[in-house]
Each structure stands twice: as C-alpha cells, then as structure tokens.
NUSEMI-111529 format. One record per residue: y, z, x of N, C-alpha, C in turn. Coordinates in steps of 0.001 Angstrom, whole numbers, plus 500000, padded with zeros to 6 digits. Layout:
N
    n_y    n_z    n_x   ca_y   ca_z   ca_x    c_y    c_z    c_x
      Y      Z      X      Y      Z      X      Y      Z      X
...
//
This chain:
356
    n_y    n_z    n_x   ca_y   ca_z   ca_x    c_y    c_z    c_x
 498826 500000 500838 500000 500000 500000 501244 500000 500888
 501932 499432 500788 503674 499244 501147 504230 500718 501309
 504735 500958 501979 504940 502673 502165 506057 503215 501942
 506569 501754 502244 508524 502201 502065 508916 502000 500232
 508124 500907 499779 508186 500665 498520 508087 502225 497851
 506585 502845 497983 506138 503940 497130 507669 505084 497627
 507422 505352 499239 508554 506230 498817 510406 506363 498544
 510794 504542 497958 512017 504375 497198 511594 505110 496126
 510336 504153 495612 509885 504896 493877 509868 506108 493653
 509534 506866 494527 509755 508013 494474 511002 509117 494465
 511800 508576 495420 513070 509118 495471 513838 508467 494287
 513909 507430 493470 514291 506956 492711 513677 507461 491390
 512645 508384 490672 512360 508985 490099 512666 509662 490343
 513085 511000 491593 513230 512247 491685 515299 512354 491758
 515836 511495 491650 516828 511045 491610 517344 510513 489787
 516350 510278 489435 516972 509925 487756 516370 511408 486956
 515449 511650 487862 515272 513183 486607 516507 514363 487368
 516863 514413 488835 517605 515419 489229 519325 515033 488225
 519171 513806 487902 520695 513455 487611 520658 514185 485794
 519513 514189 485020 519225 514310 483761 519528 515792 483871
 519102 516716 485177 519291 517997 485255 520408 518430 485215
 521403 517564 485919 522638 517880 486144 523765 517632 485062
 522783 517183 483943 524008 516758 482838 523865 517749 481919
 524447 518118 481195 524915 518424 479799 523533 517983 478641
 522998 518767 477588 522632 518068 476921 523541 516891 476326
 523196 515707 475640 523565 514353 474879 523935 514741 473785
 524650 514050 473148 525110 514313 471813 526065 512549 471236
 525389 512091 469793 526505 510896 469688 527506 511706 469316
 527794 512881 468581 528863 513498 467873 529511 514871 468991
 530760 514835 469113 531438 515743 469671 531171 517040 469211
 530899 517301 468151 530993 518280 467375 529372 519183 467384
 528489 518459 468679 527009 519125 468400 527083 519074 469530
 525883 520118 469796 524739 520561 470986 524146 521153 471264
 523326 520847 472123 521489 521639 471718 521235 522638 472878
 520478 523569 472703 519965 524188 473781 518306 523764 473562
 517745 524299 474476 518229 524539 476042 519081 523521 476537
 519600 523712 478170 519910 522996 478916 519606 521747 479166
 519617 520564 479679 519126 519419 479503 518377 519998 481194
 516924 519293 481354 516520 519726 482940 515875 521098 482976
 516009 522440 482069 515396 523528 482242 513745 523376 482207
 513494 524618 483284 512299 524403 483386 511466 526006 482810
 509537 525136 482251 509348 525976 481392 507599 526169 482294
 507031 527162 482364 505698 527055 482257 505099 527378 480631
 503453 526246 481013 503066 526433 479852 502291 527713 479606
 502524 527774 477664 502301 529006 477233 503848 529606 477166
 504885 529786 477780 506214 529840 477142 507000 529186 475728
 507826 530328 475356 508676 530078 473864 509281 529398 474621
 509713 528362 473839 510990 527256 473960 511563 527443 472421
 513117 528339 472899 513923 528185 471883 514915 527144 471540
 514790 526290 470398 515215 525363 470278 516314 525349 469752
 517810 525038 469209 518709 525267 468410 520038 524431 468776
 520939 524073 467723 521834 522664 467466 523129 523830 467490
 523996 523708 467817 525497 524317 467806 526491 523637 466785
 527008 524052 466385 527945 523478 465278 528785 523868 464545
 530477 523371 464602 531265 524446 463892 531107 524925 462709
 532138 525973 462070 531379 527090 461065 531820 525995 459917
 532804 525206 459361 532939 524636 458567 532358 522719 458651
 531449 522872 459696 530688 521631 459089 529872 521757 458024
 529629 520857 457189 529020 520592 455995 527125 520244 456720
 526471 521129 456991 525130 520565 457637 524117 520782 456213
 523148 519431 456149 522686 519543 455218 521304 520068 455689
 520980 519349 456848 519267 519798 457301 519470 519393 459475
 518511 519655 460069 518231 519706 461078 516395 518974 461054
 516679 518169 461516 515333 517591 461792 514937 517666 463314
 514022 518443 464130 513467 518693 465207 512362 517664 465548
 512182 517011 466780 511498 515861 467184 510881 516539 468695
 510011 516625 469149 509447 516954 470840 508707 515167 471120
 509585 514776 471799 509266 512831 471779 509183 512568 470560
 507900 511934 470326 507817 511037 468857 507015 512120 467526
 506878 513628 468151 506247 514396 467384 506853 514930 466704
 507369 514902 465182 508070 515871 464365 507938 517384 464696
 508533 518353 464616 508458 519646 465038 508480 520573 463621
 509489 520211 463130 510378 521125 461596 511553 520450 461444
 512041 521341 460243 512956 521046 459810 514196 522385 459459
 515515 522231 459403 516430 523450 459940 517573 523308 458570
 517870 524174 458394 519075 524214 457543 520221 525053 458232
 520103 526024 459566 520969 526527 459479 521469 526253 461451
 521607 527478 461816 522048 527219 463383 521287 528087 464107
 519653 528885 463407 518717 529626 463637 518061 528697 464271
 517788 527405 464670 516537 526782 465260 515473 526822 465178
 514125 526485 465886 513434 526934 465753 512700 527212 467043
 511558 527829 467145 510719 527996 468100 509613 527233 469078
 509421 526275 470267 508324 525271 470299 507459 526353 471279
 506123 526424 470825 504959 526916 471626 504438 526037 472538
 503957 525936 473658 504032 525020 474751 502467 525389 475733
 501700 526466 475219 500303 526836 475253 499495 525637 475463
 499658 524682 474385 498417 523175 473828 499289 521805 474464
 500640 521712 474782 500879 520671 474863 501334 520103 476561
 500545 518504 476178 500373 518504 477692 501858 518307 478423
 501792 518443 480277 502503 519006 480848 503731 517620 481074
 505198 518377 481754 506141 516960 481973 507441 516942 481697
 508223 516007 481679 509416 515857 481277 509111 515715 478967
 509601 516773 478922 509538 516347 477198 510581 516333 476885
 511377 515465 475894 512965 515191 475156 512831 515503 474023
 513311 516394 474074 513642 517335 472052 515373 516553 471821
 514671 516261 470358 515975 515725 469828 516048 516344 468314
 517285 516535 467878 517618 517020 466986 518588 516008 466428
 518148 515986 464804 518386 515134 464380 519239 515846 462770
 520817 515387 462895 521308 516805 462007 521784 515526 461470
 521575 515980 459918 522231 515155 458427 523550 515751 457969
 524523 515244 458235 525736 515921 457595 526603 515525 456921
 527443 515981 455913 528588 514764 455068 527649 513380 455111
 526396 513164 454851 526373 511805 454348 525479 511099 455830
 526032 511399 456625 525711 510632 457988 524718 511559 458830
 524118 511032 459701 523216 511364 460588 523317 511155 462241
 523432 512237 462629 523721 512144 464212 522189 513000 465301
 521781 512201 466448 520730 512443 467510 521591 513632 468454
 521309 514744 468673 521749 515443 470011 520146 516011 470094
 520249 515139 472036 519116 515339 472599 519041 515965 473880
 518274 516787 474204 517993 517176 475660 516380 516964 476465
 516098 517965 476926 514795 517811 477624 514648 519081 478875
 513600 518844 479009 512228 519829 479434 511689 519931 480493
 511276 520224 481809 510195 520174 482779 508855 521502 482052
 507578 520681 481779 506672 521898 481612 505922 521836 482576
 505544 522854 483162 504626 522872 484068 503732 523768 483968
 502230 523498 485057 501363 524303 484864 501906 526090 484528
 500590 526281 483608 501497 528070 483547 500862 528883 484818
 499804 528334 486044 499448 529334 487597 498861 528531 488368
 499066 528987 489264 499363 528156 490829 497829 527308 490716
 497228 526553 491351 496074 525939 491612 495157 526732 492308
 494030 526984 492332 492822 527569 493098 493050 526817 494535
 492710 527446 495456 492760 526609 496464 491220 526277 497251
 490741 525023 497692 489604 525481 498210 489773 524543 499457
 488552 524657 500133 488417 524169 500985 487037 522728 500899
 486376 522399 502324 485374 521730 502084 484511 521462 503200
 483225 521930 503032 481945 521774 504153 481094 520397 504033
 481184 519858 505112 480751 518321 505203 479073 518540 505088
 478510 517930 504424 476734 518010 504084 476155 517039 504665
 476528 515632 504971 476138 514695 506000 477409 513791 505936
 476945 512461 507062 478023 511877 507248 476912 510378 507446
 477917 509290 506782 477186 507850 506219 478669 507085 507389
 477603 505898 508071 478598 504917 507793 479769 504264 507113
 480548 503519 507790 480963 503158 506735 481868 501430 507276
 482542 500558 506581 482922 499978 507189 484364 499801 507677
 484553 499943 508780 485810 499623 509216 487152 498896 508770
 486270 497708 508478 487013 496810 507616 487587 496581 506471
 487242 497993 505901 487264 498161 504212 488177 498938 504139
 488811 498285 503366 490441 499425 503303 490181 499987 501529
 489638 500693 501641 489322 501429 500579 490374 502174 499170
 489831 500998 498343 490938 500880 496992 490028 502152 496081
 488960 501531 495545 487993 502253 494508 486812 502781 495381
 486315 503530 494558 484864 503827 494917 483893 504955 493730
 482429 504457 493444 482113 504647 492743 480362 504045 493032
 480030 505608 492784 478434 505878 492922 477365 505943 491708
 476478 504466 491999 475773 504844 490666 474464 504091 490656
 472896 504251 490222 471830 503923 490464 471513 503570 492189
 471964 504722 493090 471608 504571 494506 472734 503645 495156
 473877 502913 494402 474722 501904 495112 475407 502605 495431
 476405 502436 496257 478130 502386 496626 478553 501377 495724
 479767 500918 494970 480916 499966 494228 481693 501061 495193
 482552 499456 495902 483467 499670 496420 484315 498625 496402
 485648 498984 495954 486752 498108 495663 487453 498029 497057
 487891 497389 497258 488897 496612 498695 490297 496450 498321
 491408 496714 499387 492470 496418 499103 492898 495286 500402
 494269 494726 500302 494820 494216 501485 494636 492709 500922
 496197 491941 500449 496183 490768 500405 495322 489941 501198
 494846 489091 500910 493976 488050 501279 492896 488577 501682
 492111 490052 501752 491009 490419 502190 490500 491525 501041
 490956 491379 500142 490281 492238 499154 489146 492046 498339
 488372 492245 497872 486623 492276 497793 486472 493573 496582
 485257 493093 496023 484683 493978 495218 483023 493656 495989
 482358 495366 495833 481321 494988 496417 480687 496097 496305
 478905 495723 496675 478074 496840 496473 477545 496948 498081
 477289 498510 498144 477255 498889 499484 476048 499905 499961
 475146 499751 500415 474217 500870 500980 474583 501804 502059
 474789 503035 501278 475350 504096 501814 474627 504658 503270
 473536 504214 503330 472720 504529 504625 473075 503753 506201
 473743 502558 505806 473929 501678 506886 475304 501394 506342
 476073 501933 505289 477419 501034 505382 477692 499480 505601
 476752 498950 504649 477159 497448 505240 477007 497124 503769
 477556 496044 503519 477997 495674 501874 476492 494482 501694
 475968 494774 500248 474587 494037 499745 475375 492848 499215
 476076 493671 498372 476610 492103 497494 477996 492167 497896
 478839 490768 497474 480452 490864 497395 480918 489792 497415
 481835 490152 495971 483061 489013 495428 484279 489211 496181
 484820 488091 496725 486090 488805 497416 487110 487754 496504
 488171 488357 496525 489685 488209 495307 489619 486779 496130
 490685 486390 495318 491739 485101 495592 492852 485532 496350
 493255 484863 497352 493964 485894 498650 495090 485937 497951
 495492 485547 496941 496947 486467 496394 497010 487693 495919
 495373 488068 495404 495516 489145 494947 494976 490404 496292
 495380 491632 495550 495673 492883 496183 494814 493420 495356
 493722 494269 495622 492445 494764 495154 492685 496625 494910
 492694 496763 493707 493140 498360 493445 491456 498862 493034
 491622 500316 492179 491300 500626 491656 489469 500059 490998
 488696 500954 490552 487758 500048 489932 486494 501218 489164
 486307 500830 487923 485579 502012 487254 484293 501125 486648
 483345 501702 486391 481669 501510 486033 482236 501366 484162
 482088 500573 483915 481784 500717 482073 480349 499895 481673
 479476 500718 481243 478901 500397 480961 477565 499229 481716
 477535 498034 481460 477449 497078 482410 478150 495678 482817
 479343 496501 483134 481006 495996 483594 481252 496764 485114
 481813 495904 485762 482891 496509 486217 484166 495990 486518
 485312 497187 485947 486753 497234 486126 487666 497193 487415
 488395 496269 487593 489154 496202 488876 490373 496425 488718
 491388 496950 489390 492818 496614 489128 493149 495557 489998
 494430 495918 490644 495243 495028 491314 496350 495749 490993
 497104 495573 492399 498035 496666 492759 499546 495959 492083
 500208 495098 492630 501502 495192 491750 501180 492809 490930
 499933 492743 490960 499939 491239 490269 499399 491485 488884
 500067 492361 488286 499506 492605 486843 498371 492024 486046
 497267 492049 486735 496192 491464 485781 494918 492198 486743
 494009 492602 485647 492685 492990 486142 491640 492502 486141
 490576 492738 486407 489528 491386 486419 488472 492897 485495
 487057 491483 485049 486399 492658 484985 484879 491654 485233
 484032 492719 485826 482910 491472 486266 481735 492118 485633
 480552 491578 485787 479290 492040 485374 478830 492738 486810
 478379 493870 486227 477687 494569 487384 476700 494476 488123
 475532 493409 487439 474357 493155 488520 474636 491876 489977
 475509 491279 489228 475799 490164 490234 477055 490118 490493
 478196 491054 489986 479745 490771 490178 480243 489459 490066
 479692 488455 489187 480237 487481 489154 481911 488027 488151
 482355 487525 488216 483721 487691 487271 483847 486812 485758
 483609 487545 484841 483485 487264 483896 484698 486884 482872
 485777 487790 483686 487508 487655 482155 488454 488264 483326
 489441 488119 482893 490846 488572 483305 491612 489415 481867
 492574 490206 482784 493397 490883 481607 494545 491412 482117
 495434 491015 481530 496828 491305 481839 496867 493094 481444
 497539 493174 483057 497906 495368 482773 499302 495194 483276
 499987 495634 481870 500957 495517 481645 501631 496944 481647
 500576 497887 482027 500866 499656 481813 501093 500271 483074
 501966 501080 483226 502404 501906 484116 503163 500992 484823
 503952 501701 486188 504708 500603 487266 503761 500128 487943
 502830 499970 488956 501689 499471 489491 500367 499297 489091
 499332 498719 489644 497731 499546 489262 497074 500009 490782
 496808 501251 490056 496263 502172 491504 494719 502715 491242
 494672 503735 490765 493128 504242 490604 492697 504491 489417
 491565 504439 489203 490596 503830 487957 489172 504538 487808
 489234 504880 486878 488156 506157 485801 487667 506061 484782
 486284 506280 484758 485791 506356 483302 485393 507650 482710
 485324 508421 481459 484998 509518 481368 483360 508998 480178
 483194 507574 480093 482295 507584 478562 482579 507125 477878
 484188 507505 477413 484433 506768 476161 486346 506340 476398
 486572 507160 477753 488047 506020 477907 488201 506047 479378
 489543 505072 479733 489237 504923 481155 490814 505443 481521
 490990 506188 482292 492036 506840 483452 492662 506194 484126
 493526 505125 484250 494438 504350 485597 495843 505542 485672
 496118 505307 487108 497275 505833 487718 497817 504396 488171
 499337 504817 488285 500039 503980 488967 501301 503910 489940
 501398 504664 490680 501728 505273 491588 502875 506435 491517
 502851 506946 490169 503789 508213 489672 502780 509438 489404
 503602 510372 488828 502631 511604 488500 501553 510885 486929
 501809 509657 486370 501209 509790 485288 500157 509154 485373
 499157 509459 484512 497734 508785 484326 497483 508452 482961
 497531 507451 482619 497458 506542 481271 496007 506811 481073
 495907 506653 479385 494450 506286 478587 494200 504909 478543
 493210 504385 479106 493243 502830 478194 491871 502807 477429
 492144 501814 476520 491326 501677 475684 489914 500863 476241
 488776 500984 476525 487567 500560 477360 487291 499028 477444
 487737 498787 475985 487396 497433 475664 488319 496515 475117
 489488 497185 475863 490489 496021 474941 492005 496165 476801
 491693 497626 477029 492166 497930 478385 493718 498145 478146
 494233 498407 476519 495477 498681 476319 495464 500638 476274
 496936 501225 476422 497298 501888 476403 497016 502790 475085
 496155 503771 475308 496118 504829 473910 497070 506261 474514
 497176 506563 475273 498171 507587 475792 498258 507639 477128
 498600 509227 477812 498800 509726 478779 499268 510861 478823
 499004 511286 480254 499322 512902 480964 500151 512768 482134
 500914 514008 481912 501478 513399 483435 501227 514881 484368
 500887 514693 485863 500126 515877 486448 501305 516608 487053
 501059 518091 486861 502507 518875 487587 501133 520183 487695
 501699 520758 488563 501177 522222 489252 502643 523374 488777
 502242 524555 489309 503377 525380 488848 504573 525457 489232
 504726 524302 490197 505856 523943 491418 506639 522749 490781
 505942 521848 490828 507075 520795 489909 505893 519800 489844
 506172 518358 489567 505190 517257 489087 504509 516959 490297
 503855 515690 490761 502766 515477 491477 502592 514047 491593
 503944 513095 492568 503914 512104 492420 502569 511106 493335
 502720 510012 493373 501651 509372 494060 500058 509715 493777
 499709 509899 492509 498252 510348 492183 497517 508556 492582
 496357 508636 493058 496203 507713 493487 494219 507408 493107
 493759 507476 493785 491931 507022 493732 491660 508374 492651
 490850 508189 491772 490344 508586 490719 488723 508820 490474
 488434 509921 490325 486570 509930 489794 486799 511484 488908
 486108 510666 487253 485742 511634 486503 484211 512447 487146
 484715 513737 487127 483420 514789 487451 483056 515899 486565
 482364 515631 485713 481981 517277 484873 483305 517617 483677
 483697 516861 483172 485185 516577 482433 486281 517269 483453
 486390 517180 484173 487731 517097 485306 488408 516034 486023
 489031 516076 485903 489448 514292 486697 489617 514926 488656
 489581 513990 489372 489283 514361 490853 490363 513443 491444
 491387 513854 491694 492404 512624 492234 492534 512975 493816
 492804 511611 494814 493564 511577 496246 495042 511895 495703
 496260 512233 496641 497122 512496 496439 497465 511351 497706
 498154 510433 497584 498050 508906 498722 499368 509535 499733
 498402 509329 501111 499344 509566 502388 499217 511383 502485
 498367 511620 501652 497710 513214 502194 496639 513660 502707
 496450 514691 502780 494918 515303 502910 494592 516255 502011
 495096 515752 500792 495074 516636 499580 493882 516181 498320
 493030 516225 497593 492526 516492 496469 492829 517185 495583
 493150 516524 494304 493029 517691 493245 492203 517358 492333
 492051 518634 491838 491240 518436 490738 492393 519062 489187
 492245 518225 488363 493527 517863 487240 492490 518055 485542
 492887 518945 484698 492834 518932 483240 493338 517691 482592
 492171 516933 481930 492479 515785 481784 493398 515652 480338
 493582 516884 479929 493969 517175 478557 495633 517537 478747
 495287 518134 479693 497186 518564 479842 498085 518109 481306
 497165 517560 482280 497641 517310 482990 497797 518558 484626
 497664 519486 483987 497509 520774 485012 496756 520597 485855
 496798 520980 487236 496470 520698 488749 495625 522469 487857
 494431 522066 488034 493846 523526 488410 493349 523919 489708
 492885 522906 490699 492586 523163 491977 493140 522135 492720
 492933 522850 493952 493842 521667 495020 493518 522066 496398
 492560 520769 497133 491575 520931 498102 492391 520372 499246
 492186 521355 500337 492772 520537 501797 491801 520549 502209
 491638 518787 502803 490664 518461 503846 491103 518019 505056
 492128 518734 505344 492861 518434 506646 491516 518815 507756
 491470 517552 508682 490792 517299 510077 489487 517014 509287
 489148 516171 507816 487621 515659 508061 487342 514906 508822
 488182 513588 508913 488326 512808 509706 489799 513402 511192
 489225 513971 511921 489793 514764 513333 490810 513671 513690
 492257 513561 514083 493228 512897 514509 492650 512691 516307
 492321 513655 516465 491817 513626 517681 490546 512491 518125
 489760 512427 517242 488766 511359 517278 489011 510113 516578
 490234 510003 516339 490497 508583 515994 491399 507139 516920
 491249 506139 516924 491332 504946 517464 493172 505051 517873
 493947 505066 519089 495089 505748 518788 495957 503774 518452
 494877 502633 518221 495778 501542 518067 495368 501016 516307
 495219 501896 515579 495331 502034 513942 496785 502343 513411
 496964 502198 512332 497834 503168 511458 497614 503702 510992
 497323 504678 511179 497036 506575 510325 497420 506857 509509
 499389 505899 509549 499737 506666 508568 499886 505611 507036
 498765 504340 507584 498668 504027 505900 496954 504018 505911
 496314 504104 506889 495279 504493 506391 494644 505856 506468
 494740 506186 505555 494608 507273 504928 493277 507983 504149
 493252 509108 504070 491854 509486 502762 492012 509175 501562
 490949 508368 501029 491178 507789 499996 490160 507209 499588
 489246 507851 498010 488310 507491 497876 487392 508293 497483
 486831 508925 496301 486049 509902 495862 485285 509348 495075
 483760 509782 494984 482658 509230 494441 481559 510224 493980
 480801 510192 492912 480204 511613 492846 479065 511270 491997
 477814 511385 492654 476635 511172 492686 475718 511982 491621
 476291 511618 490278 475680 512436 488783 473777 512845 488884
 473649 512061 489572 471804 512371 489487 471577 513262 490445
 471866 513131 491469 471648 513968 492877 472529 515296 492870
 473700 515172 492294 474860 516274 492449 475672 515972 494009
 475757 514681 494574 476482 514671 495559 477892 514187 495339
 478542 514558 496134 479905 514268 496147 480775 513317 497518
 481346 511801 497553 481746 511321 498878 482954 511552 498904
 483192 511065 499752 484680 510938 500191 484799 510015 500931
 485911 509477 501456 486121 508265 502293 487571 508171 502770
 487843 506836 504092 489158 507060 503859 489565 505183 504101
 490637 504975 504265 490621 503313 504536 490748 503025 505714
 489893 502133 505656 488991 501525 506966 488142 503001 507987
 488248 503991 507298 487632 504898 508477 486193 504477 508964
 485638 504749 509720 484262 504578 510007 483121 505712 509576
 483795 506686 508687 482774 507152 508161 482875 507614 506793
 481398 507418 505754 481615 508410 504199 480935 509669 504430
 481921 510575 503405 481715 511647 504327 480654 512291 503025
 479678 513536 502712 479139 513853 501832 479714 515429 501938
 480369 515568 500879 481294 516956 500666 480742 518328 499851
 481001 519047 500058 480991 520105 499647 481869 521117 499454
 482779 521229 498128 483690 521447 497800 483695 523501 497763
 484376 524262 498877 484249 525575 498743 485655 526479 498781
 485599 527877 498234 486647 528300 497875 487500 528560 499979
 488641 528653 499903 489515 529125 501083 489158 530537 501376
//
C-alpha cells in the first residue's frame, strides 16, 4: 500500500473530526441549541443527556430526537431526553433535534465520540511452529481451509490469487490479476472465493477448486478495499479507516457497519481480517499490533503485541520494513491452529495467542 497516501487519509480524517470538535453545536435557526457539545466524548454504558435550548417565549410545539437515522423520542418541553449508550455500537454519532415551531421546522445538530467502556486485555504470543513461506508474496489475504493456504497477493502487476501448501510454502494453484489491478483482501464463501482490490473499485469472485474467475463486481463501499471476512452468513471488508462494513454475501452490497475505537479514541488503518469463534481478528497496517474487535459494537476487547516475531535483527537490511509489514491472519477451524504472516516475509508463523 502507498504509505504517504494512507497517512494524508488519516490526518485528513483526524483533522475533519478535530475541526467538528472545535465548533459549536449547528443550528439553521439562531434561536436554538443542543447539548452536549459538538465533539464530547462518551464511554459506552454512559447517560447521554440530550436537550434543545430555546427562548422562554418561543411558541415550541414538539422536539423530535434522531441518533443518525434512528428516531430516539419525542419532546415538548426544554427537559430533553436521555440516550443509553450500553447496546449501541461505538463512533462518531450525530444527534439531531428536530424542533416544530410557529408552523415551521428547524435541524440543530451535534455529535458524539463513543468509545469502548475498558481498556483492551492485553496479550501476548508463543510461536508453536514456523512454515515457509514465499518471499515474493506480498501478502493481501489469507485464509485456511480443507489443509490449503488461499492466499491473496498484492502489488500492481504482480498480484495473484492462489492456493498454497503450508509445509513447503510454494503455491499449488494460481490466478494472477491483470497487471492493472492491485490484489486486496479475500474471504472463503461457500464454494467462491472473494477478492478485493485496493483503490480499482471492482472485485472479482472465482470458484474455489480451480480459481478460474467466474464475475466481477463493482465495490463501491468504503474509501478503498483492504481486508475481507466471512462469519457464515455476512462478509466484513475494511477500507483503510476505523470502519468495517457488512456486505451482503451474494449480492456484495452494503447492509451496515461498525466502526472500531478502544477506550482511547478510534482505530484507524484496520486492515487483514479473519473471523474466529464470533470475534473478528484484525492487523492494524504498519504495526505489530492485532486486535481482536466485537463484531457487534465495534470495541477492541483485546490487543496483541507481536513485536520481534519476525526479529529486525534477522531480517534482509536491503527490504522495506517499513511497508512490508505483518499482515495476514488465518485460523485453522478443524485443527484449532492459528497463522500469521507478514509481506513477503520468509516465514508463516503458527501462533499461540497468551495473556502479558
């Protein structure tokens, strides 16, 4: 991935929400405004008191309360009301209040940071063996299933989808892209498999015994396509922000999303993806971080340093380290094993995930 690109995007998100902090709640009418603050921050399981300001001789007929597109209640006076924040998932949320008065109707809106309501578990990780791997593989996806490796490829003009024997690291089968495309992401459905592609908006999807390529599909969701998940019955893409979209399995459109924050603030660059045991398992790209994320609310419940699996010291000093990176989780449902990987490293590693 482009490095300077991800971290504009980044500062350029952390730059339009710091500016939202710094304002005033919104209002079309002079005469309103909402608390909280526009930018206050909440953990979940906190009251969020909600409430519209307004002089004593306006004529207010009702108060209509909105949390995004979710109705909340409804208000008659300058009592507000209360939002419980226990069930709902984590993020920037925009409460708008929507007041009927003399006839007319005016929006005064603000907004929210929720974040996890306690810090992440921290663990560590004991290596159980160590596999080949190939050098050459700049490691987009990865995904373990009937004894294979699926491993997705990144890097214009050398990106590949392919099946891999984990014993020798050398690829059995493999489709490699059309050198325009950039090889992301890639999840098991069924007897499919899902590819992304990093910023050429369209995904492929192939048959799994032979990877021939069967359809294309325009992904038109999120800013990029990065990492890719199945849980069964929906599939997980990230795209290089804190959020992780729902798509629909068989049609590959947008049914929702979460966006991931810890008790500190959000959690940009979520990147390679594997559903484990209903937990989602994300790389954090250009770290040595893992988390493991509530796929329901978005909450970082654990968060693994694997700083020195791959030793700086034992590595090639005419690479780039600092875009190839760890990246790459895979988890072996029959056996109970768990990989890891990183791009182009020369080895998969077999993990064992333990407390600090």
């Amino acid at each position: 991935m482009n490095n300077k690109i991800k971290a504009l995007f980044a500062a350029c998100a952390l730059l339009a929400f710091g500016s939202s902090c710094n304002n005033n709640s919104k209002s079309t009418g002079a005469d309103f405004s909402i608390s909280p603050e526009a930018g206050t921050t909440y953990k979940a399981g906190d009251e969020v008191k909600i409430k519209v300001s307004f002089p004593a001789d306006a004529k207010v007929d009702s108060v209509v309360y909105m949390l995004d597109a979710l109705k909340l209640g409804v208000g008659k006076d300058t009592l507000g009301i209360s939002l419980k924040t226990d069930t709902i998932p984590l993020g920037i949320k925009v409460i708008t209040a929507k007041v009927y008065a003399a006839g007319k109707d005016q929006d005064v809106t603000t907004n929210i940071l929720l974040l996890a309501a306690k810090a992440p578990e921290q663990l560590t990780y004991k290596v159980e063996k160590v596999f080949p791997h190939d050098t050459s593989s700049y490691t987009e996806g990865l995904q373990y299933e009937g004894g294979i490796m699926y491993e997705s490829t990144g890097d214009t003009g050398h990106s590949t989808i392919q099946k891999v024997n984990i014993e020798t690291g050398k690829a059995i089968q493999v489709t490699k892209l059309k050198d325009e495309y950039f090889g992301e992401g890639l999840a098991i459905v069924e007897n499919k498999i899902i590819q992304l592609t990093y910023r050429n908006k369209v995904g492929f999807v192939y048959d799994k015994n032979s990877l021939k390529l069967l359809s294309t599909f325009a992904n038109n969701v999120g800013v990029e396509g990065w990492g890719l998940c199945f849980d069964g019955k929906k599939l997980y893409m990230d795209d290089s922000t804190n959020r992780i979209w729902f798509l629909d399995k068989d049609t590959y459109q947008q049914k929702g999303y979460i966006d991931v924050c810890d008790d500190k603030g959000q959690i940009n660059e979520i990147n390679e993806l594997e559903y484990i045991d209903g937990k989602l398992y994300a790389n954090v790209y250009q770290t040595d971080t893992i988390l493991v994320i509530n796929p329901k609310t978005g909450a970082v419940e654990q968060r693994v340093d694997m700083k020195d699996l791959y030793p700086m010291a034992d590595r090639p000093q005419d690479r780039d380290w600092g875009n190839n990176v760890l990246n790459g989780i895979a988890w072996d449902a029959d056996g109970k094993r768990l990989f890891v990987a990183g791009k182009k490293w020369p080895h998969l590693y077999q993990v064992k995930f333990v407390k600090k």
